[in-house]
C-alpha positions in Angstrom: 0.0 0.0 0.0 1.4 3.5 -0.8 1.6 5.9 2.0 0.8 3.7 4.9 -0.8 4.2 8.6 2.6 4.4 10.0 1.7 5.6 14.1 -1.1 6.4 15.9 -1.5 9.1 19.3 -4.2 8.3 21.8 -4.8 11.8 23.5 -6.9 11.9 26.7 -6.8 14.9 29.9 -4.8 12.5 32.0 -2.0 10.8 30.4 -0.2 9.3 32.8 -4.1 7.0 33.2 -4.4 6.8 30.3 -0.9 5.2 29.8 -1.2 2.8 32.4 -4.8 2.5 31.2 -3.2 0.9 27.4 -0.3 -1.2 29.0 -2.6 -2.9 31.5 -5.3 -3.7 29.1 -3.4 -5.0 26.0 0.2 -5.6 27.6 1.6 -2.7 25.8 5.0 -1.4 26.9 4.6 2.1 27.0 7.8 4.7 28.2 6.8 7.8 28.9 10.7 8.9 30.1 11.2 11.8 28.1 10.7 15.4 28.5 7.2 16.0 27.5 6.4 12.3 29.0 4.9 11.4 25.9 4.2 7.9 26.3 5.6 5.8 23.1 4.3 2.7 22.1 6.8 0.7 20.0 5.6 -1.6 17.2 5.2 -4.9 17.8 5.2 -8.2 14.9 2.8 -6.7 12.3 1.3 -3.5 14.3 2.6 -0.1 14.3 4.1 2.2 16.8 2.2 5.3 18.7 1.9 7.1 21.4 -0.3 8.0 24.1 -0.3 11.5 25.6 -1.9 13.9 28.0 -3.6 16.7 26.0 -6.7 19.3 26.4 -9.1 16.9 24.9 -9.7 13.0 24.4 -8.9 11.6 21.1 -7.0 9.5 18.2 -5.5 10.2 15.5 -3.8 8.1 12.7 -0.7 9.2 10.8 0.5 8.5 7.4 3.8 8.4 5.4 3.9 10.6 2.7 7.0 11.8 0.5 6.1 15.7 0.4 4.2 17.3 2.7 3.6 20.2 1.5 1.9 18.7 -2.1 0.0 16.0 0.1 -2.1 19.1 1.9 -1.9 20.5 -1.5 -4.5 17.4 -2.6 -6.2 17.4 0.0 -7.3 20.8 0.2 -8.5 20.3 -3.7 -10.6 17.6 -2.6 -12.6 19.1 0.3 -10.2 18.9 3.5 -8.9 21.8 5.3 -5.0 21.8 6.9 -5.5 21.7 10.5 -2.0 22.5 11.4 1.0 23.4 8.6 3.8 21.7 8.7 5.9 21.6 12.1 9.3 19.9 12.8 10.1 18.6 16.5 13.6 18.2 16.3 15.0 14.5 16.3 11.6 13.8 16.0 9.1 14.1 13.2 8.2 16.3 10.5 4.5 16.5 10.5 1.6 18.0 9.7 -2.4 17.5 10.1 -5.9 17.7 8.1 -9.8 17.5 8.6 -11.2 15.1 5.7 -14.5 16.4 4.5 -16.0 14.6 7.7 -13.9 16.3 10.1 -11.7 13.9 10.6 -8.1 14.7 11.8 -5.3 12.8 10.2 -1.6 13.4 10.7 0.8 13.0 7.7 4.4 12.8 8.3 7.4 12.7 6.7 11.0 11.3 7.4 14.2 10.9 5.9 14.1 7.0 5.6 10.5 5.7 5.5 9.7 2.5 8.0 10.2 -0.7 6.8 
């Protein structure tokens, strides 16, 4: 498949719960030791990585690998979706950046150097 579903984010107001929520209900190893305690998921046989986070409001959003960022919310736009948030870099990170389908749905695309296997 091109562009594949390559990480998800589960966002709720508590993350730290929500976390702990994740590893004790599907025996997910989630480490949240960084400095914005983002809680990463890593991928496991044929899954995919995410992470689980505290943020203002509950929810989940997919992200997908795309070679240009910029001409992906190009498309999108032309087909009835609205950029959510331009394109961002955290550094050592991800490039990113997110739209609402027609439906309102948020999707993330990102971007990196060398796409996952």
């Amino acid at each position: 498949m091109p562009n594949p579903v390559v990480h998800f984010d589960i966002a709720g107001t508590d993350g730290p719960a929500l976390q702990a929520f994740y590893a004790a209900a599907f025996g997910w190893t989630v480490n949240a030791d960084n400095p914005m305690q983002y809680g990463l998921v890593e991928a496991q046989g044929t899954g995919i990585g995410g992470g689980i986070e505290g943020a203002d409001a509950a929810g989940v959003t997919v992200y997908i690998e795309v070679d240009d960022l910029q001409a992906y919310l190009d498309r999108v736009e032309s087909l009835g979706g609205t950029t959510v948030q331009g394109i961002t870099t955290i550094p050592g990170m991800v490039t990113m950046a997110l739209f609402a389908d027609p439906e309102g749905n948020v999707i993330g695309l990102v971007h990196s150097e060398t796409p996952p296997a």
